[in-house]
N, C-alpha and C positions, 0 to 999 in steps of 0.2 A: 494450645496445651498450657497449663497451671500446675505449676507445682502446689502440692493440694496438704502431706504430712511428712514430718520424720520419723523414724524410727533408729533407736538408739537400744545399743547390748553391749552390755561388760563381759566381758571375756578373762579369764587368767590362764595361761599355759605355763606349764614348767619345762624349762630346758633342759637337755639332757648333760650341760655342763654349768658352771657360772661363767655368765656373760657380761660386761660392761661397754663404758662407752663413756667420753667426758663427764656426763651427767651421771654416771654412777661409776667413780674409778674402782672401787672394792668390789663390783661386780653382785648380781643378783642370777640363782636359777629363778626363781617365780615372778613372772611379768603378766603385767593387765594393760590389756586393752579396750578399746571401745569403737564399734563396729558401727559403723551410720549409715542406713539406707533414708536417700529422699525420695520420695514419690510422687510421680504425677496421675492427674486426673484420667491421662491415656493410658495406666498401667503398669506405668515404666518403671524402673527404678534405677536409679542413681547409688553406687556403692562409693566409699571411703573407709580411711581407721583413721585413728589418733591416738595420743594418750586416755588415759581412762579419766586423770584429773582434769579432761577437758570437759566433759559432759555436760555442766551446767553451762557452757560459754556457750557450746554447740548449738544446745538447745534453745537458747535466748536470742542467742543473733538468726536461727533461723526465723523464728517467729518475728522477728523486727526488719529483717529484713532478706527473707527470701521466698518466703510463704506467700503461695497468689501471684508468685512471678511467673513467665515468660521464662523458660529454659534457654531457649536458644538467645541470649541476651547473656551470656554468664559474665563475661569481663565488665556489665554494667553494677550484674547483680555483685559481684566482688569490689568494684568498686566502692558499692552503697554499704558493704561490711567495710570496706576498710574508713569509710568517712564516721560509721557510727563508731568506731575504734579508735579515731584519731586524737581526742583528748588525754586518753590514756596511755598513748603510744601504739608503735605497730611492732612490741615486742612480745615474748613471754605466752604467756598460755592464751592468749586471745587472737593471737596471729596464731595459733597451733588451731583453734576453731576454724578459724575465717580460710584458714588453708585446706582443713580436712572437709570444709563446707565446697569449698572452689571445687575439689576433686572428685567430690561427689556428681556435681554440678555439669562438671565436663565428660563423665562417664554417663549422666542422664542424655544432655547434649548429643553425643555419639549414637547413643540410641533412638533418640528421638529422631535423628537421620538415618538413619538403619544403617551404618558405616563402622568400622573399627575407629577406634578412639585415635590412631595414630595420623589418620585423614583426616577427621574431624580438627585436628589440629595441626593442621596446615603440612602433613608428611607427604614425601613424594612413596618410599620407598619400606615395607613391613618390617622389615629388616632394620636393627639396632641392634648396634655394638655394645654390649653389655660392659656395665658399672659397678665393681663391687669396692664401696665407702670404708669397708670393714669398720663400720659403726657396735659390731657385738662382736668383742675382741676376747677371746679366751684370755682367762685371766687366772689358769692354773695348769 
């Protein structure tokens, strides 16, 4: 199997409060995202999101280095983004790509083995104890 193209969609939702998060302490309702399916040659596809100001990073590192790859390789194919990253650092919106590329990557992965994602990556048990960051913190 060959990962073969991406596809990339801006999205904006509006909340139904103002929400924040360090990166925006004054809080915003209206949010944009960007929705990334990768695809393979077998049909598959691979889901992610990220920010929306990622999009051009997205798309460049996939073309540089994920495009024509071997899915089930992903910790290589992650690798070979973070080496072409490495000049610039592994900070800031290009680790926001190479991340939203990885998890794309690992949901094709899963598929491509006909398994839930949580096997595919080494889980004994479907069951997880759920995490709430409170990353969108009411801010009124």
């Amino acid at each position: 199997m060959k990962i073969t193209e991406i596809k990339t969609h801006l999205y904006e939702f509006e909340n139904n409060r103002v929400v924040g998060d360090a990166n925006s302490p004054a809080g915003r309702k209206l949010q944009s995202n960007l929705l990334i399916e990768v695809k393979s040659d077998e049909g598959l596809t691979g889901y992610s999101s990220s920010g929306a100001a990622a999009k051009p990073l997205v798309e460049s590192m996939f073309n540089r280095a994920v495009k024509g790859k071997d899915p089930s390789n992903v910790k290589g194919i992650t690798k070979q983004m973070m080496d072409f990253a490495f000049k610039g650092g592994h900070g800031g919106m290009i680790n926001e790509a190479i991340s939203a590329l990885d998890i794309a990557l690992w949901d094709l992965k899963a598929k491509s083995n006909n398994e839930p994602l949580w096997k595919t990556l080494g889980g004994l048990n479907p069951k997880v104890r759920a995490y709430a960051s409170g990353l969108d913190i009411p801010m009124n």
